[in-house]
Every structure is written in C-alpha cells, then in structure tokens.
Backbone as JSON Lines, residues from 0, in Angstrom:
{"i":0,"aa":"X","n":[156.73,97.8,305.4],"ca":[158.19,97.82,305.48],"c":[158.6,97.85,306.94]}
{"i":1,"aa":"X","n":[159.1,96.87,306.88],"ca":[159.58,96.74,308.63],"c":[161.19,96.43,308.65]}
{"i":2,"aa":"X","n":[161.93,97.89,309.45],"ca":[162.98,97.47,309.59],"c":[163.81,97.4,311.05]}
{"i":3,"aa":"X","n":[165.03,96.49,310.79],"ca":[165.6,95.89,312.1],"c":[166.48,97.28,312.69]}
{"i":4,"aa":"X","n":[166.4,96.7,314.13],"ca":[167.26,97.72,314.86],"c":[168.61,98.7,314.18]}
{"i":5,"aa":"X","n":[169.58,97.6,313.37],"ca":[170.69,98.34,312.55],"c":[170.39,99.22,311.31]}
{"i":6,"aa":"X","n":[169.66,98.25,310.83],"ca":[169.03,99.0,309.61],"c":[168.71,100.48,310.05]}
{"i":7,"aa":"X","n":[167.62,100.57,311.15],"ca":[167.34,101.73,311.23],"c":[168.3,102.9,311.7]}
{"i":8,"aa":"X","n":[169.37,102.27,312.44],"ca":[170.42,103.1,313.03],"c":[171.9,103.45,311.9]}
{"i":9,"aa":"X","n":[171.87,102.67,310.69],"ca":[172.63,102.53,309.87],"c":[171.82,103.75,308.82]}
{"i":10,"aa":"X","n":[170.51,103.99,308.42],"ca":[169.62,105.2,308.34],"c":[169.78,106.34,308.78]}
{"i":11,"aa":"X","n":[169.69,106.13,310.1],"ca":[170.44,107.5,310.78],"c":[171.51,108.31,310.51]}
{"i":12,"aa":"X","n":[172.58,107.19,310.55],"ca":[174.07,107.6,310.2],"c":[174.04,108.04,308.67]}
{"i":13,"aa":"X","n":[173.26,107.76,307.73],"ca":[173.46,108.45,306.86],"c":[172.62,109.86,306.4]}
{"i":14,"aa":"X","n":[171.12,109.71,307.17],"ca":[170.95,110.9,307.13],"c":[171.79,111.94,307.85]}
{"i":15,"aa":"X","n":[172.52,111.73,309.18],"ca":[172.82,112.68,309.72],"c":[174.02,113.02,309.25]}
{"i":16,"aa":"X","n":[175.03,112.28,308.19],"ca":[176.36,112.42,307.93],"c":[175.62,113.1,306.44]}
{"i":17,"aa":"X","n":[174.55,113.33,306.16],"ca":[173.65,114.25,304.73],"c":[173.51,115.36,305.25]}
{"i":18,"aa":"X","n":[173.05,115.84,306.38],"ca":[172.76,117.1,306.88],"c":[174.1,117.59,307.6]}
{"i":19,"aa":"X","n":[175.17,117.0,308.17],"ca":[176.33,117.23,308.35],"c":[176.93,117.92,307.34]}
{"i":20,"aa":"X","n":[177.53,117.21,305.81],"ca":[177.9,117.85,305.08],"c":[177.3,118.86,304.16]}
{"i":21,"aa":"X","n":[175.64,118.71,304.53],"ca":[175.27,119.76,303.58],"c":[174.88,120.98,304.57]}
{"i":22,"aa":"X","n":[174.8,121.03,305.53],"ca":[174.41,122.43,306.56],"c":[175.73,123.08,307.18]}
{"i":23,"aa":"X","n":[176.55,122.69,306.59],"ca":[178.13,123.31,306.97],"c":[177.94,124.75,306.49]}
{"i":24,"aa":"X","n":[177.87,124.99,305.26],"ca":[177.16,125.99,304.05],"c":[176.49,125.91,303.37]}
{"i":25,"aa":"X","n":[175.28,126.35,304.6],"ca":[173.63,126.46,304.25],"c":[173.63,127.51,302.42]}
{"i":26,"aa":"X","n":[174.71,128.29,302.19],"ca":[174.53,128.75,301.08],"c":[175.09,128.74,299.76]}
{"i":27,"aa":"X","n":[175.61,127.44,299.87],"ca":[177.54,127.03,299.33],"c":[176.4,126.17,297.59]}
{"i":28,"aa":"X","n":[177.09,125.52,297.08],"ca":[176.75,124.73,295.44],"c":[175.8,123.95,296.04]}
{"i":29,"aa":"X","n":[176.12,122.77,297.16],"ca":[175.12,121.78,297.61],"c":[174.24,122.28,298.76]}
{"i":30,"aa":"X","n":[172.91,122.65,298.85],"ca":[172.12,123.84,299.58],"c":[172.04,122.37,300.83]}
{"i":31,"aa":"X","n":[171.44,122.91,301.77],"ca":[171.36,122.08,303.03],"c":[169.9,121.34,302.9]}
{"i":32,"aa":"X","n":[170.81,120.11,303.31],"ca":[169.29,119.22,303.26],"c":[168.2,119.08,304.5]}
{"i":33,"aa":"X","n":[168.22,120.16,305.76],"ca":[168.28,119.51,306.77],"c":[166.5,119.17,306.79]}
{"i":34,"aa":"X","n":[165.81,119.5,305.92],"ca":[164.37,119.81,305.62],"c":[164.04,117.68,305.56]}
{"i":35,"aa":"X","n":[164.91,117.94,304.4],"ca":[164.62,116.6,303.94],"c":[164.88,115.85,304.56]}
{"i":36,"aa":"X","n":[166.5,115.44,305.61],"ca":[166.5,114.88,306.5],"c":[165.55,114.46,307.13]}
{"i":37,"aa":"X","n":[164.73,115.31,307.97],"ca":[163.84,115.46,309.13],"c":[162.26,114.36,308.56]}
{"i":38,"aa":"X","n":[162.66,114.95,307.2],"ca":[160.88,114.31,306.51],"c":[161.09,112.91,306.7]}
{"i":39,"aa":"X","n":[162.41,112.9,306.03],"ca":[162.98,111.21,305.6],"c":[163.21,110.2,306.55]}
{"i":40,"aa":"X","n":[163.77,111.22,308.01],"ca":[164.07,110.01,309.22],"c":[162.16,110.23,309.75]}
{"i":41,"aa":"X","n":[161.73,111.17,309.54],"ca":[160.47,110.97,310.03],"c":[159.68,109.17,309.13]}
{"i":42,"aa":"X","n":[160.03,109.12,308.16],"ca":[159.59,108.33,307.42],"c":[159.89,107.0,308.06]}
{"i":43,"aa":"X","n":[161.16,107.17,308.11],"ca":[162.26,105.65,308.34],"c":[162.13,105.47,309.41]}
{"i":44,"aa":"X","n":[162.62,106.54,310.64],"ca":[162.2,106.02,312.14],"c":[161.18,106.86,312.77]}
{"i":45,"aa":"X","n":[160.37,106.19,311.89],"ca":[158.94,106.68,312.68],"c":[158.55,106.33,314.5]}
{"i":46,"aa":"X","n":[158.9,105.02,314.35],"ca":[159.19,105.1,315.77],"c":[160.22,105.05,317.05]}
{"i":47,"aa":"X","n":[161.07,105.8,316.35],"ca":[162.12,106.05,317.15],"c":[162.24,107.28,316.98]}
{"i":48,"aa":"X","n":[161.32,108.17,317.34],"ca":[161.37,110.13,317.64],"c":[161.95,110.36,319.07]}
{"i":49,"aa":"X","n":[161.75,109.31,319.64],"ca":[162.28,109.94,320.88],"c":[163.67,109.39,321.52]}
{"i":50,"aa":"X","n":[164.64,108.86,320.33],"ca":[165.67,109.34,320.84],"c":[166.34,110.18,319.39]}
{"i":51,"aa":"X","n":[165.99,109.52,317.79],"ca":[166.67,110.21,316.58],"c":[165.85,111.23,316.81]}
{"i":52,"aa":"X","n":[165.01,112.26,316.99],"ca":[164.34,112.96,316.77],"c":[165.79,114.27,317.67]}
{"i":53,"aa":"X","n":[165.75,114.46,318.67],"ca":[166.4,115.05,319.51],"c":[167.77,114.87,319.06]}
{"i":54,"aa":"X","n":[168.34,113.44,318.57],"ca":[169.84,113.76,318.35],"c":[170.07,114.31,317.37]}
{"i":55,"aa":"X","n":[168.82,114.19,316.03],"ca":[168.83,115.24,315.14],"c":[168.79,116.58,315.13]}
{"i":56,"aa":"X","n":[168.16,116.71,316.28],"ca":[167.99,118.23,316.35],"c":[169.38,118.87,316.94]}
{"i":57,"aa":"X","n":[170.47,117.89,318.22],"ca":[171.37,118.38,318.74],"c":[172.4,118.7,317.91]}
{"i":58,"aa":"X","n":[172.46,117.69,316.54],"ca":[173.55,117.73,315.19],"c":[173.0,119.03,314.88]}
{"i":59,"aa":"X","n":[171.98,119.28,314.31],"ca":[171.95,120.69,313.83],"c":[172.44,121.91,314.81]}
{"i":60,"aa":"X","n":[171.68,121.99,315.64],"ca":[172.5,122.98,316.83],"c":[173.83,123.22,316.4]}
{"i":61,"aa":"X","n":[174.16,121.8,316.56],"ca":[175.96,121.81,317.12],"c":[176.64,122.13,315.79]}
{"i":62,"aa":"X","n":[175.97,121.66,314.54],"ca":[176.88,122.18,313.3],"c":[176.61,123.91,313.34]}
{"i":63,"aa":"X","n":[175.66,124.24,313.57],"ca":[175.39,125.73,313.63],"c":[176.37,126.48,314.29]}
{"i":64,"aa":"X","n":[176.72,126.07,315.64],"ca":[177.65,126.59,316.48],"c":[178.83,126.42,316.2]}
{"i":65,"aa":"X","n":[178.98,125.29,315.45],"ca":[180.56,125.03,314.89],"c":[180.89,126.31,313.79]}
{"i":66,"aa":"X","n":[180.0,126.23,313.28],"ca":[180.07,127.26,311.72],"c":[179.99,128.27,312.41]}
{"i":67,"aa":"X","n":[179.42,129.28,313.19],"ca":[179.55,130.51,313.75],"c":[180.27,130.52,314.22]}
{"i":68,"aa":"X","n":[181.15,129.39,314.97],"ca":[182.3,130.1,315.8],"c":[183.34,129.85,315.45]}
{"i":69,"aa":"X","n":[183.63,129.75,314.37],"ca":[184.7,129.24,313.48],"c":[184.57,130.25,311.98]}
{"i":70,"aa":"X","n":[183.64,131.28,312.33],"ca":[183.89,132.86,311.6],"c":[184.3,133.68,312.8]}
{"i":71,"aa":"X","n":[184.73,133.34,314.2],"ca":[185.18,134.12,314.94],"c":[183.8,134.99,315.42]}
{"i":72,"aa":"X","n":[182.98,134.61,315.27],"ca":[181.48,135.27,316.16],"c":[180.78,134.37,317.45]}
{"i":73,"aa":"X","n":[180.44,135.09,317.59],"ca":[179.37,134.39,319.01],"c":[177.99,133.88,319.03]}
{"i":74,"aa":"X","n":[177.54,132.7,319.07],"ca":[176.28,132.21,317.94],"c":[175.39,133.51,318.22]}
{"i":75,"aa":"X","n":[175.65,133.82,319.58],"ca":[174.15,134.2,320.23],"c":[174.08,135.84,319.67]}
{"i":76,"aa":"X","n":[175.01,136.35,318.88],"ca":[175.41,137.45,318.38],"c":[175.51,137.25,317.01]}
{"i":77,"aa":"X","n":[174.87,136.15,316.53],"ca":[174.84,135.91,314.94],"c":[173.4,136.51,314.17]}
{"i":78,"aa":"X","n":[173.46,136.94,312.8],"ca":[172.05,137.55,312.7],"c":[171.11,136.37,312.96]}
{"i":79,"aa":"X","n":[171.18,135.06,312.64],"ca":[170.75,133.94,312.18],"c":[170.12,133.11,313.78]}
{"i":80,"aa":"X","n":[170.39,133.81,314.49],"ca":[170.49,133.69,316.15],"c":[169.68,134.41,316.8]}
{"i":81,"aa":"X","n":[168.5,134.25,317.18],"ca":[167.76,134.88,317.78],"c":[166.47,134.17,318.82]}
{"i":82,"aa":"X","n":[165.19,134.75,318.96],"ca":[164.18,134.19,319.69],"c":[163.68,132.99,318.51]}
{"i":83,"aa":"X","n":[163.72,133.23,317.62],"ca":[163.11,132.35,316.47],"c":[164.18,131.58,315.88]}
{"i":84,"aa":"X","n":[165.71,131.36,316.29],"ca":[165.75,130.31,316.22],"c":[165.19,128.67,316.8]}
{"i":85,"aa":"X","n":[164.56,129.1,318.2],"ca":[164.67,127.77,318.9],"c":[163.02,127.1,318.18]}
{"i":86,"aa":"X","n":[162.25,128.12,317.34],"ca":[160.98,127.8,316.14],"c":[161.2,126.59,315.57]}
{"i":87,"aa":"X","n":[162.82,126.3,314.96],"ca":[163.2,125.39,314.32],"c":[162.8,123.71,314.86]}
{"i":88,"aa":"X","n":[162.66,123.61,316.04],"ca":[162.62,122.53,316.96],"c":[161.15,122.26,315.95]}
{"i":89,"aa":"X","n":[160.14,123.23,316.04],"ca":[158.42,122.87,315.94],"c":[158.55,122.83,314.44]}
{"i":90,"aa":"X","n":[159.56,123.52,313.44],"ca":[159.63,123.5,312.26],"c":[159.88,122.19,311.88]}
{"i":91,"aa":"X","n":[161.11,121.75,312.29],"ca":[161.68,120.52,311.87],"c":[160.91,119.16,312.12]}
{"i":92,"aa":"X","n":[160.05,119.41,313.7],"ca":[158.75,118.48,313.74],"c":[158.19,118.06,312.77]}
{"i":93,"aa":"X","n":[157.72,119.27,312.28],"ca":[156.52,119.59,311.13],"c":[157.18,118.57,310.06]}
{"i":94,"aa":"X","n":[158.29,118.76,309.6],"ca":[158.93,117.86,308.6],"c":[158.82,115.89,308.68]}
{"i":95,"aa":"X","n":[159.52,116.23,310.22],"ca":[159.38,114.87,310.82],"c":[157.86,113.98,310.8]}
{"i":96,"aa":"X","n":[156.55,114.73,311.04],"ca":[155.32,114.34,311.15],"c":[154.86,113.87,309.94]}
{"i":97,"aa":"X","n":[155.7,115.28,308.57],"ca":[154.72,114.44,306.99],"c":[155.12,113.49,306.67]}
{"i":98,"aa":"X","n":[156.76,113.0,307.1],"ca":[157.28,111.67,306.94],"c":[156.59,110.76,307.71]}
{"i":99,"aa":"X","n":[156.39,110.9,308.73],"ca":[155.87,109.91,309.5],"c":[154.49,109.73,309.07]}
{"i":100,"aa":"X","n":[153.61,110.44,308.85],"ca":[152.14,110.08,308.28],"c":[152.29,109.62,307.31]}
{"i":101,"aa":"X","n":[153.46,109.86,305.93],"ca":[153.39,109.08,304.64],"c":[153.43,107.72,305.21]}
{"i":102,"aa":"X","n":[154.29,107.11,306.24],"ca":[155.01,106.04,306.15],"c":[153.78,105.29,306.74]}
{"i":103,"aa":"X","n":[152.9,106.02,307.91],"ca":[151.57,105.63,308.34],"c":[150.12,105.36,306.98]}
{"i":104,"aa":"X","n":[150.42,105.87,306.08],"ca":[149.1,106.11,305.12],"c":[149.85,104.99,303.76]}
{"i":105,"aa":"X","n":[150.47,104.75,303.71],"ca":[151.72,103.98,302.59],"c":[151.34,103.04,302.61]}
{"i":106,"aa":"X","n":[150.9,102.23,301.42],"ca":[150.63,100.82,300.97],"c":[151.25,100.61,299.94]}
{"i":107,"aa":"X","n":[152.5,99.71,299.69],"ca":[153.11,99.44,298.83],"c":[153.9,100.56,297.83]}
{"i":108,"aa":"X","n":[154.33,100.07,296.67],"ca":[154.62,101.03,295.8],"c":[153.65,101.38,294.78]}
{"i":109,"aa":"X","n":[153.86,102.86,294.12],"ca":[152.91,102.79,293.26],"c":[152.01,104.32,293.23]}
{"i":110,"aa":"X","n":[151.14,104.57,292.09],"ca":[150.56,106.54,291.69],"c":[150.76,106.62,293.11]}
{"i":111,"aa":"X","n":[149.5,106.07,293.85],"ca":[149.02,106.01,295.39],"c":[149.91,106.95,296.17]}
{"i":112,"aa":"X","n":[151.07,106.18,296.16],"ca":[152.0,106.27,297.07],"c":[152.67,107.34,296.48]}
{"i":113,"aa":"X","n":[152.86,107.35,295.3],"ca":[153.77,108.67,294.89],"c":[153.34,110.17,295.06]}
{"i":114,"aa":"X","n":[151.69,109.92,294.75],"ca":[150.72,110.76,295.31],"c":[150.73,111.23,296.4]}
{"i":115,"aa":"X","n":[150.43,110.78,297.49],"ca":[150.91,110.71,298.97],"c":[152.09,111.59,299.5]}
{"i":116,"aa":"X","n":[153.44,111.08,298.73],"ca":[154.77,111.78,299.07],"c":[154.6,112.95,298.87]}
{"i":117,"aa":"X","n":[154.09,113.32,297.45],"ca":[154.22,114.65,296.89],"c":[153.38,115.76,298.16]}
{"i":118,"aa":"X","n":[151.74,114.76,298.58],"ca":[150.77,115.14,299.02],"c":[152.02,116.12,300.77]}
{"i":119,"aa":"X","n":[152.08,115.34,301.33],"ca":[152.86,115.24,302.51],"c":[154.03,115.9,302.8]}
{"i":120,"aa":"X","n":[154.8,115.94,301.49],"ca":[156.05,116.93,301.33],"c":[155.58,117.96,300.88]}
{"i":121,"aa":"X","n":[155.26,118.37,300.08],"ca":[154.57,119.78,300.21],"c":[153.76,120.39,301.12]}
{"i":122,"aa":"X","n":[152.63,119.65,302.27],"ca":[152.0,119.88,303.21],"c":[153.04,120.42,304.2]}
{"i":123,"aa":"X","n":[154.26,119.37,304.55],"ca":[154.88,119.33,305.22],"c":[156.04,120.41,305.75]}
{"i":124,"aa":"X","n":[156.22,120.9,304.28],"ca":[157.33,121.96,303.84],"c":[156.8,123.64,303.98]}
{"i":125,"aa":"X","n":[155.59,123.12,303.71],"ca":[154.35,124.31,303.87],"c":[154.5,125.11,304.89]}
{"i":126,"aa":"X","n":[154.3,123.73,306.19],"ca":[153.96,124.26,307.89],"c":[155.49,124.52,307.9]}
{"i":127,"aa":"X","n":[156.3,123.7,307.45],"ca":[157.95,124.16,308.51],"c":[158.29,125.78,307.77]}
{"i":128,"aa":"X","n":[157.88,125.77,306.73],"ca":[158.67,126.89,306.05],"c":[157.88,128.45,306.58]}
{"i":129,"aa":"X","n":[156.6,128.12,307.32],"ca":[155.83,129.29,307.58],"c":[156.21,129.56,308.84]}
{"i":130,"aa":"X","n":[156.33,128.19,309.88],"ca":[157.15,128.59,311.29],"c":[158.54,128.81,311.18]}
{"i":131,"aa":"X","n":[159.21,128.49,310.46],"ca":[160.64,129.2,310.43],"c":[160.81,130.62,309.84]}
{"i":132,"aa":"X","n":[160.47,130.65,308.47],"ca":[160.3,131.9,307.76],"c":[159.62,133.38,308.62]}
{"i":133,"aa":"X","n":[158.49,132.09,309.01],"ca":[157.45,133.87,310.3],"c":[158.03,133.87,311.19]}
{"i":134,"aa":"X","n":[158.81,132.61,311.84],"ca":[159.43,133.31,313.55],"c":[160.7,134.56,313.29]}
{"i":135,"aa":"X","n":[161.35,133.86,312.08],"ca":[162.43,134.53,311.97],"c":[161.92,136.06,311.35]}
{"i":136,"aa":"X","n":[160.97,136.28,310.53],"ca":[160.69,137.98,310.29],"c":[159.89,137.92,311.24]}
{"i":137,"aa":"X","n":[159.23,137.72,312.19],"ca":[158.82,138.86,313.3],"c":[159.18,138.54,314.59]}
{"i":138,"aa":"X","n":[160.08,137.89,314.68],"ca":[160.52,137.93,315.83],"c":[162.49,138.11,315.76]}
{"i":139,"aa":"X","n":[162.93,138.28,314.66],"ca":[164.24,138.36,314.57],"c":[164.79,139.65,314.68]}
{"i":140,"aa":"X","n":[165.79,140.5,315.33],"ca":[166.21,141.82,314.75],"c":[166.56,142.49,313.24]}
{"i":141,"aa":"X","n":[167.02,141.28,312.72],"ca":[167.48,141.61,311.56],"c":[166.34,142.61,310.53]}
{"i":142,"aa":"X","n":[165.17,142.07,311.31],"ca":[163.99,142.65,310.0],"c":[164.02,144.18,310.8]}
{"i":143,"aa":"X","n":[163.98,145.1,310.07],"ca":[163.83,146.16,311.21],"c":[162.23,146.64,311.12]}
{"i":144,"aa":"X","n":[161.57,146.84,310.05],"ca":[160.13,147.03,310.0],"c":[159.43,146.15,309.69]}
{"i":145,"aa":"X","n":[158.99,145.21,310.63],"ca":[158.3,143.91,309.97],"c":[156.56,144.1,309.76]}
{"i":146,"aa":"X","n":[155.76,143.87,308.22],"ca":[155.29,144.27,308.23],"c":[154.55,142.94,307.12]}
{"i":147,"aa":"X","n":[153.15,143.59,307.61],"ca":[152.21,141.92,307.03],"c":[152.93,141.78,305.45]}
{"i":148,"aa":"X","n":[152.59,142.89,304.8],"ca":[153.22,142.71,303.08],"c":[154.54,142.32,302.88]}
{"i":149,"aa":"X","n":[155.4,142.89,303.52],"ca":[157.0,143.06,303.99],"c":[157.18,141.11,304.17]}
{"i":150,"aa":"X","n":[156.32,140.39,305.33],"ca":[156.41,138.93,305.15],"c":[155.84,138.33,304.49]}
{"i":151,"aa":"X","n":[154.93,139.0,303.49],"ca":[154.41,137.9,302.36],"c":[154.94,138.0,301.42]}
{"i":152,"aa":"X","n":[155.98,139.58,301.05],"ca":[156.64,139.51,300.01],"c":[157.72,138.04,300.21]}
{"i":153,"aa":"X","n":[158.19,138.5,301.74],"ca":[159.28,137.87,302.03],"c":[159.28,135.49,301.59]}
{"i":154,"aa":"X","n":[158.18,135.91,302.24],"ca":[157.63,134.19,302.05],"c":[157.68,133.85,300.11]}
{"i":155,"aa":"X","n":[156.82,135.18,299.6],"ca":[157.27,134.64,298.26],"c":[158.86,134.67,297.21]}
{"i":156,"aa":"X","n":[159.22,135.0,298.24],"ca":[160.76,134.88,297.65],"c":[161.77,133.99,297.88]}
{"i":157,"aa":"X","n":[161.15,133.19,299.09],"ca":[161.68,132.31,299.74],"c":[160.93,130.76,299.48]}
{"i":158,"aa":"X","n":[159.63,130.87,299.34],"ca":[158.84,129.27,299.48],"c":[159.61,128.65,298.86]}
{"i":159,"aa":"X","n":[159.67,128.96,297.29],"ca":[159.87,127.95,296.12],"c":[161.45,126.98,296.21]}
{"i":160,"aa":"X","n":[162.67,128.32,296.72],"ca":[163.37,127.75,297.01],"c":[163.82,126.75,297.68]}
{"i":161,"aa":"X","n":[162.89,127.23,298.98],"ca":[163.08,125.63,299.85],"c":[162.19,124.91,299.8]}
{"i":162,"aa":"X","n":[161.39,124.94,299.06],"ca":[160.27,123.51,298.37],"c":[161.15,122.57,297.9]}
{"i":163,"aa":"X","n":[161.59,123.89,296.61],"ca":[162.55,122.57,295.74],"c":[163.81,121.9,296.02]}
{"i":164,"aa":"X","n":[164.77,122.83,297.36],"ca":[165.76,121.71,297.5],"c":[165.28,120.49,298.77]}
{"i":165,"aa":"X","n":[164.25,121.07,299.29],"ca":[163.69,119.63,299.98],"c":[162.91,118.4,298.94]}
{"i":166,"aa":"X","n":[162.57,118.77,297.97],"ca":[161.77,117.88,296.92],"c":[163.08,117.43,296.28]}
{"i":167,"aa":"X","n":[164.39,118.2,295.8],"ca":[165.44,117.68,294.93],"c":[165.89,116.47,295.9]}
{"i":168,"aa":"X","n":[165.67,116.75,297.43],"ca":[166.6,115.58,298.31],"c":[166.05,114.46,298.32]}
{"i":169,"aa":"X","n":[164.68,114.31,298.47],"ca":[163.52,113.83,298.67],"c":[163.55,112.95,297.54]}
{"i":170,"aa":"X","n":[163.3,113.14,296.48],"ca":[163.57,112.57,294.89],"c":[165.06,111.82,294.66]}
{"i":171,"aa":"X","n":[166.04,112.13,295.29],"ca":[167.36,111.7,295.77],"c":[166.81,110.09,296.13]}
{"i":172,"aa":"X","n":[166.31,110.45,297.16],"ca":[165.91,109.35,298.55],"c":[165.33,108.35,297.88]}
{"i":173,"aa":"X","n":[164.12,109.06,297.2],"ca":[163.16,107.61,296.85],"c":[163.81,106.9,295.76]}
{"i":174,"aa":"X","n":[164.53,107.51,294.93],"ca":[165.33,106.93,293.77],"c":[166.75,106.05,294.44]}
{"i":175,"aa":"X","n":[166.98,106.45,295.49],"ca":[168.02,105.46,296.35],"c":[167.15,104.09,296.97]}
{"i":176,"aa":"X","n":[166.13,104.36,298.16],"ca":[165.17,103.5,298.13],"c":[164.97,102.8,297.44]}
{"i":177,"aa":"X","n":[164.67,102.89,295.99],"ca":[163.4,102.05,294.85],"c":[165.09,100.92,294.4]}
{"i":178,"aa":"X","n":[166.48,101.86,294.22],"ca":[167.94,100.96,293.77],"c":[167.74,99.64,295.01]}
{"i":179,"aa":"X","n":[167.57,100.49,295.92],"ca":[168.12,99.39,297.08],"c":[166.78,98.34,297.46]}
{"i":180,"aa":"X","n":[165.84,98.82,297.43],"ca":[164.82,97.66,297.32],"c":[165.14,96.74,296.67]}
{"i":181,"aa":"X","n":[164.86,96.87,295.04],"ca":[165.15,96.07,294.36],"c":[166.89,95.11,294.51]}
{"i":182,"aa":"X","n":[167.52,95.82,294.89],"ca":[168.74,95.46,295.0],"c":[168.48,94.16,296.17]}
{"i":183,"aa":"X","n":[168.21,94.37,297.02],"ca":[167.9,93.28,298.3],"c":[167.02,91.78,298.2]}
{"i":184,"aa":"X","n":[166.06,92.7,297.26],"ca":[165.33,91.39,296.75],"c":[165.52,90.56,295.52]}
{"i":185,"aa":"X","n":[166.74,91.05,295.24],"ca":[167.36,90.14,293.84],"c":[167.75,88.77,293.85]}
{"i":186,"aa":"X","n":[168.52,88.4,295.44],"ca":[168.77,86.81,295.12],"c":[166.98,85.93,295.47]}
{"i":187,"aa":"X","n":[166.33,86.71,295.89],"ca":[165.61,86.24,296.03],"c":[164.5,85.86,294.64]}
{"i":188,"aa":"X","n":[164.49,87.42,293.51],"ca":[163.98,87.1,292.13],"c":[164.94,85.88,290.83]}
{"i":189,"aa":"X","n":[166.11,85.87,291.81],"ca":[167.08,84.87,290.94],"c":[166.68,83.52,291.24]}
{"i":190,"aa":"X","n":[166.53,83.29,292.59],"ca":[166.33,81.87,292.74],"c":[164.26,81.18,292.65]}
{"i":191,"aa":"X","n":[163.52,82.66,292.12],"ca":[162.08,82.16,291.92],"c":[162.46,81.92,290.12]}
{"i":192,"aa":"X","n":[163.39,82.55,289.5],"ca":[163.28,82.49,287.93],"c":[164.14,81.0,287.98]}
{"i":193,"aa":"X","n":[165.03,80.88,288.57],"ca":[165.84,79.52,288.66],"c":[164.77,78.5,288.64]}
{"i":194,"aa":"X","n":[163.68,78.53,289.8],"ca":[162.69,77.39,290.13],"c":[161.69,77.25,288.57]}
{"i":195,"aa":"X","n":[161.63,78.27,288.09],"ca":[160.41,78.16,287.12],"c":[161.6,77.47,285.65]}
{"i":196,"aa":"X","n":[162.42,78.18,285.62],"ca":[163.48,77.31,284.12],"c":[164.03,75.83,284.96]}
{"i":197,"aa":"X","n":[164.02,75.86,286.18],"ca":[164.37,74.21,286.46],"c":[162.97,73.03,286.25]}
C-alpha cells in the first residue's frame, strides 16, 4: 500500500481532528482515542515520524493545556501534571512503532494480517500502558505510598480498560479502511465485469 503525499496528509487531518475531539474529555461517553491515533498514524505514516510524529505529540500537549486551563488551573499544578507526564512522548512512540512494524510485516489482506494487528496492538498497548501507568504511580505525587503491589493492583485495574478502547478505535479503523478500499477500487471491478459480459 503506497500512499501519495495528500492522501497521507488528508490521514493526518483526520486522525488528529479523532484525538482532538476525543481527548477534550479523556473521561466523558466517547473515551480518548489518543492510543489508537498514535498506532494508526504509526501505520499510515510510517514514514513521515519526523514531522506527524511531533505534531502529534504538540496536539496532545496543547489540547491538555487547553482543558486545564479552561478549569481555571495551572497545567503544571494539575494532578495529571507531573515528572511522568513528559513518559507520554516514549509511551505514545511505543504505539507509533506497533503501527509501524504491522505496516512493515503486512502482506495483503487476510488471518495473516489480522493476526499481526491483534499481535502488535496488544504488544503495543502493553509497552505504552506500562510506561505511562508506571511513570505516573511512581513518579507522580498523587500516589502518596507507591508500592510494588499498590502498582500491580493499580495496572490491573487499569490494563483492560485501555486495551479495549484502543482495540474499539482500532476495529473502527480497519472496518473504515476495508469500506474505503473496496470503495476506490470499484470503478475499477466495474469496468473488469463490463470487459468479461462485453
């Protein structure tokens, strides 16, 4: 799958206008996608990390700061604000990399490949959710006794949740993908069925 300069920047704009409206309220009906984002542009612009990679990361920042300071707080005085936020950078990597290795290991459609996603998004969700989850209990104030059981309780109360709304987005994606594939290559299946009834 090889795509053109717009394509890929027309990608962008919609992942980032996905993590826009869903990280406004990380805790609101529609949970934040920004997990899936990261996997998905890892996927799509695999090789363009070095400029979407960073403007992704500056959208998140900047929606963060919008939302804290628009409860009348000071980010840097938010619980959510600490040494382990800036973790998120190596977290969100982590996301970015299983996309990018699916899209590297990917041959066509098919078990293989579906195999693969599952393989990669869960690998993927694994590493981000252990560097975000651990920077933030032992290095955050909020925890006041941080303690080995204390973060494994903590991790098991937390994994599943953000497995599954990165897998619900994810499942979103490929089911948009598989519409729009097919969708693109239709005048093209119209005019091979045309050649065979002419």
């Amino acid at each position: 799958m090889t795509l053109t300069q717009p394509q890929r920047l027309g990608i962008f704009i919609v992942l980032a206008l996905v993590m826009a409206g869903t990280r406004i309220n990380h805790f609101s009906a529609l949970p934040d996608a920004s997990w899936a984002v990261f996997f998905l542009a890892g996927f799509y612009l695999r090789g363009s990390m070095r400029w979407a990679f960073p403007a992704l990361m500056a959208l998140a920042v900047g929606i963060d700061v919008l939302v804290i300071s628009s409860q009348g707080l000071s980010f840097w005085s938010h619980y959510c604000v600490s040494a382990a936020y800036w973790f998120l950078i190596a977290a969100y990597a982590a996301m970015w990399f299983g996309g990018s290795l699916l899209r590297a290991h990917m041959k066509g459609q098919g078990l293989r490949t579906l195999g693969l996603l599952g393989l990669s998004l869960v690998a993927a969700a694994s590493v981000c959710f252990v560097i975000s989850n651990g920077s933030f209990y032992w290095l955050s104030d909020s925890v006041v006794s941080p303690s080995m059981s204390g973060w494994m309780q903590n991790m098991a109360d937390w994994y599943v949740p953000y497995l599954r709304t990165s897998a619900m987005y994810v499942c979103i994606a490929v089911a948009a993908h598989v519409i729009v594939a097919r969708w693109l290559n239709l005048p093209g299946e119209q005019a091979a069925a045309q050649a065979r009834r002419g």
